[in-house]
C-alpha positions as CSV (number, residue, x, y, z in Angstrom):
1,X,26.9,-1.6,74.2
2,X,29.3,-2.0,71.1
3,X,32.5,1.0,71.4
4,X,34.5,0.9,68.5
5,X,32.9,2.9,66.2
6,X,32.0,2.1,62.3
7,X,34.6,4.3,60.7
8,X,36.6,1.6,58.9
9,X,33.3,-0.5,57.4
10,X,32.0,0.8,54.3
11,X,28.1,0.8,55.1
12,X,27.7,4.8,54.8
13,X,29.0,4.3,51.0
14,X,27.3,1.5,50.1
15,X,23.9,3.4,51.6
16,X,24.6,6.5,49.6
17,X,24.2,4.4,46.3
18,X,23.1,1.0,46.9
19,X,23.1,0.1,42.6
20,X,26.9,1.5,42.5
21,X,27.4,-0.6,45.7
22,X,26.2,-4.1,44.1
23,X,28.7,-3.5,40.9
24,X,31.5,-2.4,43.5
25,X,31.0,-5.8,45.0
26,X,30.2,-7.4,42.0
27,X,32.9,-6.8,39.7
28,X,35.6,-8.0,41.5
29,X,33.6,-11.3,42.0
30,X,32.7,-11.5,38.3
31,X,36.9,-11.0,37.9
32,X,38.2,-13.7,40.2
33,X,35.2,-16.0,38.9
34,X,35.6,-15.1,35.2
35,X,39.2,-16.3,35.7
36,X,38.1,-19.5,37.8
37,X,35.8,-20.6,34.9
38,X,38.6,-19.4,32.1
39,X,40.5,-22.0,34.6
40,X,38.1,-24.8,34.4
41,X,37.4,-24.2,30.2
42,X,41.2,-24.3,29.7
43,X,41.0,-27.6,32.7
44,X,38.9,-29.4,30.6
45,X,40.6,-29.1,26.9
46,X,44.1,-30.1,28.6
47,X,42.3,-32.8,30.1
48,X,40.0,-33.9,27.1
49,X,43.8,-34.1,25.1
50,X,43.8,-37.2,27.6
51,X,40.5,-38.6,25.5
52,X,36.7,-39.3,26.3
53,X,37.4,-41.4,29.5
54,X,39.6,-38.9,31.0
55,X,36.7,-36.4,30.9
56,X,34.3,-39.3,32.3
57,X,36.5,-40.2,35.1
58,X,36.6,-36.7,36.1
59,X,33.1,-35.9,35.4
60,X,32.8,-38.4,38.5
61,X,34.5,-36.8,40.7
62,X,32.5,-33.7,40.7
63,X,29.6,-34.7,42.7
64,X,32.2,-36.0,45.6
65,X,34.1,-32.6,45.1
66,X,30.8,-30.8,45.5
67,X,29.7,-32.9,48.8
68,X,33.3,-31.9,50.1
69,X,33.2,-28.3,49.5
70,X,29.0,-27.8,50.1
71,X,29.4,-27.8,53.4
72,X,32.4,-25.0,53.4
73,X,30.5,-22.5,51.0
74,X,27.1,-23.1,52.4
75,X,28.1,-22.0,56.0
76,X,30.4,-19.4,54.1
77,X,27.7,-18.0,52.9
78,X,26.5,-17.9,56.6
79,X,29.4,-16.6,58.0
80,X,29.4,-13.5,55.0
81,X,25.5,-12.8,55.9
82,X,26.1,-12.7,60.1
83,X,29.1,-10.3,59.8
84,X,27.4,-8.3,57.1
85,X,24.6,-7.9,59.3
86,X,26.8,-7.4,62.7
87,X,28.5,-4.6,60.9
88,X,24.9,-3.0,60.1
89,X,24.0,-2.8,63.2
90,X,27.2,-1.7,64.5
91,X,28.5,-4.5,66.7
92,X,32.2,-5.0,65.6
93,X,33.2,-7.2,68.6
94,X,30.3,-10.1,67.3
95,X,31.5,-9.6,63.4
96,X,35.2,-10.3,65.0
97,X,33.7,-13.2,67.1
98,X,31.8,-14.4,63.8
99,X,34.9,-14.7,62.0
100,X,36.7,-16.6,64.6
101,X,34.2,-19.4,64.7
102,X,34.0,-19.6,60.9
103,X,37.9,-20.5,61.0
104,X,37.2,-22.9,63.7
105,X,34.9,-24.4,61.7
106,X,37.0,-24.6,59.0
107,X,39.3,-26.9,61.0
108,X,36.5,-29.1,61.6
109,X,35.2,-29.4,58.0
110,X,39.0,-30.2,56.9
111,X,40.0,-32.6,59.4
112,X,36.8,-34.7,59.1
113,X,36.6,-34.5,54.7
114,X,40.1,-35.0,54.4
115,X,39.7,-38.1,56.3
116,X,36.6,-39.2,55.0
117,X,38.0,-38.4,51.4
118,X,41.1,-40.8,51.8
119,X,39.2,-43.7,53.3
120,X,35.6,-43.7,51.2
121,X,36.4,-41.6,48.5
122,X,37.4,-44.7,45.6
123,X,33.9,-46.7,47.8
124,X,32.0,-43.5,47.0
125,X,33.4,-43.6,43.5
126,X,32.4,-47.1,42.6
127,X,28.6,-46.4,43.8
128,X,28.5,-43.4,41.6
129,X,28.8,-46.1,38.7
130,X,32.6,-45.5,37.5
131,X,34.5,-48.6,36.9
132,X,37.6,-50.1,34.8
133,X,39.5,-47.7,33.6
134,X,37.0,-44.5,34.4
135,X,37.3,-45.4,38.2
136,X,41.2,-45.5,37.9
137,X,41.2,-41.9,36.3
138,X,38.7,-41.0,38.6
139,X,40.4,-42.3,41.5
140,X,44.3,-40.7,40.5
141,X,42.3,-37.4,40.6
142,X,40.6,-37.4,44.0
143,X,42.9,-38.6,46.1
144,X,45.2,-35.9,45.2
145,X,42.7,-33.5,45.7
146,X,41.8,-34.6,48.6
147,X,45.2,-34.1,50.0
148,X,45.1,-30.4,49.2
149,X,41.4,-29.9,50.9
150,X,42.6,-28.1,54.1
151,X,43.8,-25.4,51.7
152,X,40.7,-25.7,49.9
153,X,38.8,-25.0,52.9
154,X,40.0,-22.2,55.0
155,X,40.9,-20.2,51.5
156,X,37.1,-20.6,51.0
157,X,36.4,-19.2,54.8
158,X,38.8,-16.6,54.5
159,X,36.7,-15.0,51.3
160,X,33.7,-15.6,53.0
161,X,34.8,-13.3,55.8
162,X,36.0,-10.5,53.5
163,X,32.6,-11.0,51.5
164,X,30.9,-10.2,55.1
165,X,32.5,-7.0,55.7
166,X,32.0,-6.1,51.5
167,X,35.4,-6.2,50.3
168,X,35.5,-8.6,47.0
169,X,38.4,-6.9,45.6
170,X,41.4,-8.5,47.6
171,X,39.7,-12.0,47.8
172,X,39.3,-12.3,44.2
173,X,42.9,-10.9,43.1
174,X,44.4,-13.6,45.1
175,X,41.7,-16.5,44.2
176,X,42.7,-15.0,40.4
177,X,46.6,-15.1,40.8
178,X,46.1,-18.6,42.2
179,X,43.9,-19.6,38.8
180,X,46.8,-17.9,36.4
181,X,49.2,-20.2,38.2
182,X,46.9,-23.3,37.7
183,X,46.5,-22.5,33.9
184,X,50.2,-22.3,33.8
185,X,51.1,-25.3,35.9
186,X,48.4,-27.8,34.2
187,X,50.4,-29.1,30.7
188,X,53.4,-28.6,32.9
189,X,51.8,-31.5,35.3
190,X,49.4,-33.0,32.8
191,X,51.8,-33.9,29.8
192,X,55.4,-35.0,28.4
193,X,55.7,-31.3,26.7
194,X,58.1,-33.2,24.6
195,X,58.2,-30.5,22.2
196,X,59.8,-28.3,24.7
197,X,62.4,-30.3,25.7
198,X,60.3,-32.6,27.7
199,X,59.8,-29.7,30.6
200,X,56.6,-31.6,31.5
201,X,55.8,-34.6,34.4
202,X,53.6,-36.5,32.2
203,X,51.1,-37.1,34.9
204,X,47.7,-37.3,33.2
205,X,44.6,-36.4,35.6
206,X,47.0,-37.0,38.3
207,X,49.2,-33.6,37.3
208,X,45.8,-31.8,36.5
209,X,45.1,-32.4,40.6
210,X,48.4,-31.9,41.9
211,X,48.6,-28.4,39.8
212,X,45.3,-27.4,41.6
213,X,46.5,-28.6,45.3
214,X,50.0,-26.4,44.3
215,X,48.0,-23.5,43.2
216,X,45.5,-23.7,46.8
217,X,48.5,-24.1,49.1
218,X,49.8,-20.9,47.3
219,X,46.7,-18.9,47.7
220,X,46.4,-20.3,51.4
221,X,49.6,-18.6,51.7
222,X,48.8,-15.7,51.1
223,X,45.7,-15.3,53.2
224,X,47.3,-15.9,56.2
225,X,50.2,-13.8,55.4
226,X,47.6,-10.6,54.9
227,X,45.1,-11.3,57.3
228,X,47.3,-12.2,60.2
229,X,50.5,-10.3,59.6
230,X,50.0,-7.2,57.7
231,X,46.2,-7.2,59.1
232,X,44.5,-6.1,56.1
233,X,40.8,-6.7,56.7
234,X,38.6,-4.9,59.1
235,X,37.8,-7.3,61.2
236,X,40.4,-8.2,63.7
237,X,41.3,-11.9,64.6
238,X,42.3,-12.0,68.4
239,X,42.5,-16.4,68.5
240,X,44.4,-16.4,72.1
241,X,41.3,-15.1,73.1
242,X,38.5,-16.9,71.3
243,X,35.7,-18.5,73.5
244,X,32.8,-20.0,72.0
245,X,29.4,-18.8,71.6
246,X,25.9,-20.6,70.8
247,X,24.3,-17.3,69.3
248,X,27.3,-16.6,67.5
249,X,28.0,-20.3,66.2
250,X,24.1,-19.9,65.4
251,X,23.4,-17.0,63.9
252,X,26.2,-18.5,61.5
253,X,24.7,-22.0,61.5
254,X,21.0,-20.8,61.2
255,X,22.0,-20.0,57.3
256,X,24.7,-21.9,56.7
257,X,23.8,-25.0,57.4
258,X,20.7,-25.1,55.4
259,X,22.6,-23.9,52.3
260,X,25.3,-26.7,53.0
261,X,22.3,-29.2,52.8
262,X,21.2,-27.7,49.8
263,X,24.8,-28.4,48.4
264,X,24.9,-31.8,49.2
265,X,21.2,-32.4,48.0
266,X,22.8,-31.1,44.4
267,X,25.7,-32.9,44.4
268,X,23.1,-36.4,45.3
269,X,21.2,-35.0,42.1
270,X,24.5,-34.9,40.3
271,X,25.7,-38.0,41.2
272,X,22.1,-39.7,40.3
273,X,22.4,-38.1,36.8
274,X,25.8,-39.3,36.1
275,X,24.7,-42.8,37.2
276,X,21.5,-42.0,34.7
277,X,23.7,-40.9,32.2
278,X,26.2,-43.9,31.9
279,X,23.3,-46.0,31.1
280,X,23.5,-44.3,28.1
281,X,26.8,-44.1,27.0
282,X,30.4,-42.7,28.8
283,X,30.2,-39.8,26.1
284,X,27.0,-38.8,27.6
285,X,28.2,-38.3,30.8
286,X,31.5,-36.9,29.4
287,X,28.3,-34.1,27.4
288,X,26.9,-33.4,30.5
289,X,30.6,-32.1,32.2
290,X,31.0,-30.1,29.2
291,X,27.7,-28.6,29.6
292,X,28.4,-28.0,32.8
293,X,31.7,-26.2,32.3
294,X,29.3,-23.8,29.8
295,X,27.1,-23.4,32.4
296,X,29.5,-22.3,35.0
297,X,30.2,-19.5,32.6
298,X,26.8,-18.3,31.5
299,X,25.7,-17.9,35.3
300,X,29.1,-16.2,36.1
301,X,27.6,-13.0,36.2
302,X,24.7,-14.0,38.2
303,X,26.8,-15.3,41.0
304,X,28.9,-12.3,41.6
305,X,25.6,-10.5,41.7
306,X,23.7,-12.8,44.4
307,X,27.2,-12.7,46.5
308,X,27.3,-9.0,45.9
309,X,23.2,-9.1,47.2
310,X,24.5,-11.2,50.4
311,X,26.2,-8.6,51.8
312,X,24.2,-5.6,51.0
313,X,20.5,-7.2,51.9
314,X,22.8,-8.1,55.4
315,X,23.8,-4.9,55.9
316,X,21.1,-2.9,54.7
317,X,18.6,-5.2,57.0
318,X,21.0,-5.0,60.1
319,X,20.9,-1.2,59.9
320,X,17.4,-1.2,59.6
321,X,17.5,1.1,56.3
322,X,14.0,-0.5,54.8
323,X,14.4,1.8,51.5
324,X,17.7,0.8,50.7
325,X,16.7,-2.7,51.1
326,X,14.0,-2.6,48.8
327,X,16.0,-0.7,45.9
328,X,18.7,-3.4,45.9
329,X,16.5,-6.3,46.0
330,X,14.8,-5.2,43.0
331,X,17.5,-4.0,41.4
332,X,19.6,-6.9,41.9
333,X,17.1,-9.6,40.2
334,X,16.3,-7.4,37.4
335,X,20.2,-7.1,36.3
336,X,20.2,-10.4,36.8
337,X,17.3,-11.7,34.2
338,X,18.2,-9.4,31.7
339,X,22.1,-10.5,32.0
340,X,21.1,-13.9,31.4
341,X,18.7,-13.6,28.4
342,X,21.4,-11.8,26.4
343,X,23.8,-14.5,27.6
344,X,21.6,-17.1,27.1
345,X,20.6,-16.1,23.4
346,X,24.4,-16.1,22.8
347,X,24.9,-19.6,23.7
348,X,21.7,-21.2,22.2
349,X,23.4,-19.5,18.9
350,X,26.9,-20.8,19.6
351,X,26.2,-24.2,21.0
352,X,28.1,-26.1,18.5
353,X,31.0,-23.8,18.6
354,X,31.1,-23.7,22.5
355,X,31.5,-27.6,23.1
356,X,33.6,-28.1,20.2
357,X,36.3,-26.1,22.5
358,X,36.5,-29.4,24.8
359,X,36.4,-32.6,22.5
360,X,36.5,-34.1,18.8
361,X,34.2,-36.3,19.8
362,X,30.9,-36.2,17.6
363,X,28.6,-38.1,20.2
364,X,29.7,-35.9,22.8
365,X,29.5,-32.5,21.0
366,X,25.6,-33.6,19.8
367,X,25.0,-34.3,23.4
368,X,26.0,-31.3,24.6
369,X,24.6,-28.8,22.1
370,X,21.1,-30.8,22.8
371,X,21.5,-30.0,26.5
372,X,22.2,-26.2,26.1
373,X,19.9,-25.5,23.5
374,X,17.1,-26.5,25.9
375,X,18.4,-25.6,29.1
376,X,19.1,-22.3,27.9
377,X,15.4,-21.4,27.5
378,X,14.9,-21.2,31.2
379,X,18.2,-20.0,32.2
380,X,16.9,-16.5,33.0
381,X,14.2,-17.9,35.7
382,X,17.1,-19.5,37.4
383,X,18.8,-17.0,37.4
384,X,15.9,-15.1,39.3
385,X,15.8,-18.2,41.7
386,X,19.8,-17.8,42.4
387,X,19.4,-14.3,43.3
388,X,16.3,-14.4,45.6
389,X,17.9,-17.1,47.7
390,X,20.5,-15.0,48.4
391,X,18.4,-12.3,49.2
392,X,17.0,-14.8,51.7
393,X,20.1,-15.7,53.1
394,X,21.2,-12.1,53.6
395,X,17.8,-11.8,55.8
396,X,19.4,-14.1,58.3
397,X,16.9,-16.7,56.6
398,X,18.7,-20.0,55.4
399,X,15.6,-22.7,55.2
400,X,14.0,-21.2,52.2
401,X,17.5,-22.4,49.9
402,X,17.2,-25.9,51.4
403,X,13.6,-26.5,50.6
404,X,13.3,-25.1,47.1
405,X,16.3,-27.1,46.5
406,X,14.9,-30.4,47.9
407,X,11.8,-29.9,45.6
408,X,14.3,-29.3,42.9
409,X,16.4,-32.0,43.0
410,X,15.1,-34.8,45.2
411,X,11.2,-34.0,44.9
412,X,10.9,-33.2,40.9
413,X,13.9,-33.2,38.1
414,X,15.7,-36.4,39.7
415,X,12.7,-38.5,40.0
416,X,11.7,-37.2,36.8
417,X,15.0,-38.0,34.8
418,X,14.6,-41.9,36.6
419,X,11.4,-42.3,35.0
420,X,11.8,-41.2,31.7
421,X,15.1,-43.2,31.2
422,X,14.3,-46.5,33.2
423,X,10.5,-46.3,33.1
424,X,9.3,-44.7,29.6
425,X,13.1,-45.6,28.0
426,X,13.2,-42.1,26.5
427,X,15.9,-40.9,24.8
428,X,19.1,-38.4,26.8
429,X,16.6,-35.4,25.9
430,X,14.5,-36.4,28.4
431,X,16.5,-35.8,31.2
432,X,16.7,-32.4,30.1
433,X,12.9,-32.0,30.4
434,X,13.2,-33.1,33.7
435,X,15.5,-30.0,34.8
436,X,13.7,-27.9,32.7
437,X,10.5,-29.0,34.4
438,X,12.2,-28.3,38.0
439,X,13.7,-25.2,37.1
440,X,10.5,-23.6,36.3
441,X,8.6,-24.7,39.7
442,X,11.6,-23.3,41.9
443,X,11.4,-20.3,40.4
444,X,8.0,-19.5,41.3
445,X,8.1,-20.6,45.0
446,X,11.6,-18.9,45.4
447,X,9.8,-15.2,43.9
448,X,6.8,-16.4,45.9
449,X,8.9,-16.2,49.2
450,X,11.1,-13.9,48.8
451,X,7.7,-11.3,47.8
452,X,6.3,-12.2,51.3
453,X,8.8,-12.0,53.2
454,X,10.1,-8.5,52.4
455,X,5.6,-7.4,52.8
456,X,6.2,-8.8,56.7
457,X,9.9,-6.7,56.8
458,X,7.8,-3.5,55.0
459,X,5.1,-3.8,57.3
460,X,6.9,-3.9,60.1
461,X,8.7,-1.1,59.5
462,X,5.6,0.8,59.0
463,X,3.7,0.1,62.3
464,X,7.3,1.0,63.8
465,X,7.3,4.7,62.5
C-alpha cells in the first residue's frame, strides 16, 4: 500500500475544473513554446543574412536533429503520461521510481547519440543529398550541436517529469530564459557586428550552433540546481537508492517507445522530402524550412494543448474519474480545431508577408507561399489528429501514434511525393498534395480510435457501478 499521502499533487484542483486545468497547463507551454518558435523565426533571418545555402545546409540538418531528439521526447512523453497516472492513483513511490529511470535513460540516449552524431553524422549528411558547399554548412552546424546533446537531453527529461506531475509553469520559464539568451547570443556568434565595434565572432552557422549549445548547458544548469538542491518539484529523486524495475522501465517504454518510432518515421519522411526537393532546386528545399518554421508557429497552440491533455487524460484515467475524463477529451480537441481555423485563415491571408520575414529570395518566397496556402486548408484536421494521440498516450496507449504515423509518412504522403516528382514529373505542388492527401486519412483513423477506445473505458465503468 502507497503512505505518503497526495497533499502536494494538484489532482483535487485540476478535478474541480478540468477546462481551467487544461489552460493552467497550457499556458505556460504555449509561453516557453511561443518563445522557442520567436527563437527559431529570429534563427532563421540571422541565418538567411548568411544567403540561400546557408538555409539549405541547415534545412539538412533537421531531419538528423529530429532522429536525435525523437527518441528523448517520445519516451518523454512516456515518462509525463506514467507519473501522471501514478499520481492518480495515488502511488508516489512508483511516480518517484518513474522519474529515476527516465534520467537513467537519459544517460543512455546521450552517451549513445553523442557518439553516433560525431562518427556518422557528416555520412548521414551526404545520404540525405547535401554536398559542396551545402554539406560543409551543414556539417559546421551539426557537429557543434552534437557536442551540446547531453544538455539537450536530460533538459528535455527533466520537463518531461514536471509535465507528469502538471506543473508547466517552472519548465517553461527556464526553457524561455534559455531562448532570450539564444536570441541575444546568435549575431553575437553568427557575425562580425562590425558596426558595433566588431563585438561579434564572425562564425556563420557555426556561431548559430555554438549559441544554442551555450544556451542548453545554461538551462541544464539550472535544472539540476532546482531539482536537486533546492528540491522544487514533487517528486523526490533518491539516486543512491535507485534499483531498476521492468514494470516501471515498461509502463514508461510501453508509450514511449512507440512515440519515439513515430519520431524517427517523420524525420525518414523529412529527410526523403529534402532529398525530393533538391531535385528541384536548393531554394526549394530552403521554401520547405521556411515553411516549416511557419508551421511550428501555427500549431504552437495546439501543442501546449495536447501536452496539457497528457497529463490530465493520465491523471483523470489513473484516478478512475470517467466524467472528468470525458469533459477534457472533448473539450480539448474542440479548442483545438477552432484555434487552428482562425490561425490558419490568418496565414493563408498573410502567406506572402510571413515568408518574406526569412529571405529576398523570389523562388523561395513563391515556394513557400504555394506550400502554406495549401497546407493550411487541412491544418485544423491535424490539429485534431495531434490532440487525439495524446489523448492516447495519456491512456497508457502508445501504438496508436506509431501506426497512424507509419500510414502517414511511410505508407501514403512519402510514396506519394516519389511518384508525382520521379514518376508523373509534376511540378513542387505536388508534393504538397501528397501531405495533404495523408493528413486527411490520419485524421480519420486517429478520431476513429480514439472514439472507441474511450466506448470500451465508458463501458467499463458502467458494468463496474
Amino acid at each position: 500500500m502507497e503512505t505518503k499521502s497526495l497533499s502536494g499533487s494538484r489532482l483535487d484542483s485540476f478535478l474541480d475544473n478540468p477546462p481551467k486545468a487544461l489552460w493552467t497547463l497550457a499556458i505556460p507551454i504555449m509561453f516557453g513554446m511561443g518563445i522557442h518558435t520567436f527563437y527559431n523565426i529570429v534563427d532563421m533571418m540571422f541565418i538567411g543574412r548568411l544567403g540561400g545555402n546557408a538555409i539549405a545546409g541547415v534545412a539538412f540538418n533537421m531531419p538528423v536533429f529530429f532522429l536525435m531528439l525523437g527518441l528523448t521526447m517520445g519516451l518523454g512523453s512516456g515518462v509525463t503520461a506514467s507519473i501522471a497516472r501514478f499520481i492518480g492513483e495515488n502511488k508516489k513511490s512508483h511516480a518517484d521510481n518513474s522519474a529515476e529511470h527516465a534520467l537513467a535513460l537519459a544517460a543512455v540516449i546521450a552517451t549513445i547519440f553523442t557518439t553516433a552524431g560525431l562518427m556518422f553524422g557528416f555520412h548521414f549528411l551526404t545520404f540525405l543529398g547535401a554536398e559542396g558547399e551545402i554539406l560543409s554548412l551543414a556539417w559546421d552546424y551539426l557537429y557543434i550541436i552534437i557536442l551540446g546533446l547531453p544538455f539537450m537531453i536530460f533538459s528535455g527529461f527533466f520537463r518531461s517529469i514536471l509535465a507528469g506531475e502538471g506543473d508547466m509553469k517552472f519548465p517553461m520559464m527556464v526553457a524561455g530564459l534559455g531562448t532570450l539568451l539564444n536570441i541575444i547570443l546568435d549575431p553575437i556568434f553568427i557575425f562580425d557586428l562590425d558596426a558595433y565595434g566588431g563585438i561579434g565572432f564572425g562564425m556563420g552557422v557555426k556561431g548559430a550552433a555554438m549559441a544554442t549549445v551555450i544556451c542548453q548547458f545554461i538551462v541544464f544548469i539550472i535544472f539540476i540546481y532546482m531539482l536537486f538542491v533546492k528540491k522544487h518539484a514533487y517528486i523526490t529523486f533518491k539516486l543512491k537508492d535507485f534499483t531498476p524495475s521492468k514494470e516501471i522501465l515498461w509502463d514508461i517504454v510501453k508509450v514511449g517507445l512507440p512515440a519515439s518510432m513515430s519520431m524517427v518515421i517523420m524525420a525518414v519522411g523529412q529527410g526523403v522530402f529534402n532529398k525530393i526537393l533538391i531535385h528541384y532546386s536548393p531554394q526549394t528545399v530552403a521554401a520547405y524550412q521556411v515553411a516549416g518554421r511557419l508551421d511550428m508557429l501555427i500549431f504552437l497552440p495546439i501543442f501546449a494543448i495536447a501536452g496539457g491533455m497528457t497529463t490530465l487524460v493520465g491523471m483523470f484515467y489513473g484516478a478512475k474519474k470517467i466524467d472528468a475524463l470525458n469533459q477534457i477529451v472533448k473539450y480539448g480537441i474542440s479548442r483545438s480545431f477552432f484555434i487552428t481555423l482562425v490561425s490558419s485563415t490568418f496565414v493563408y491571408i498573410f502567406a506572402e508577408t510571413f515568408s518574406a520575414w526569412f529571405t529576398t529570395d523570389q523562388e523561395i518566397i513563391d515556394v513557400s507561399v504555394g506550400f502554406l496556402r495549401r497546407v493550411c486548408l487541412i491544418y485544423p484536421l491535424v490539429a485534431i489528429a495531434i490532440t487525439s494521440g495524446r489523448v492516447m498516450q495519456g491512456l497508457g496507449k502508445g501504438i496508436p501514434v506509431l501506426v497512424i504515423t507509419t500510414i502517414r509518412v511511410i505508407g501514403i504522403s512519402a510514396p506519394l511525393a516519389l511518384y508525382f516528382s520521379y514518376v508523373l514529373n509534376k511540378p513542387v505542388e505536388w508534393n504538397w498534395y501528397a501531405i495533404m492527401i495523408s493528413a486527411t486519412i490520419s485524421f480519420v483513423i486517429a478520431v476513429t480510435w480514439v472514439r472507441v477506445e474511450l466506448k470500451k473505458i465508458n463501458q467499463l465503468h458502467e458494468d463496474q457501478e
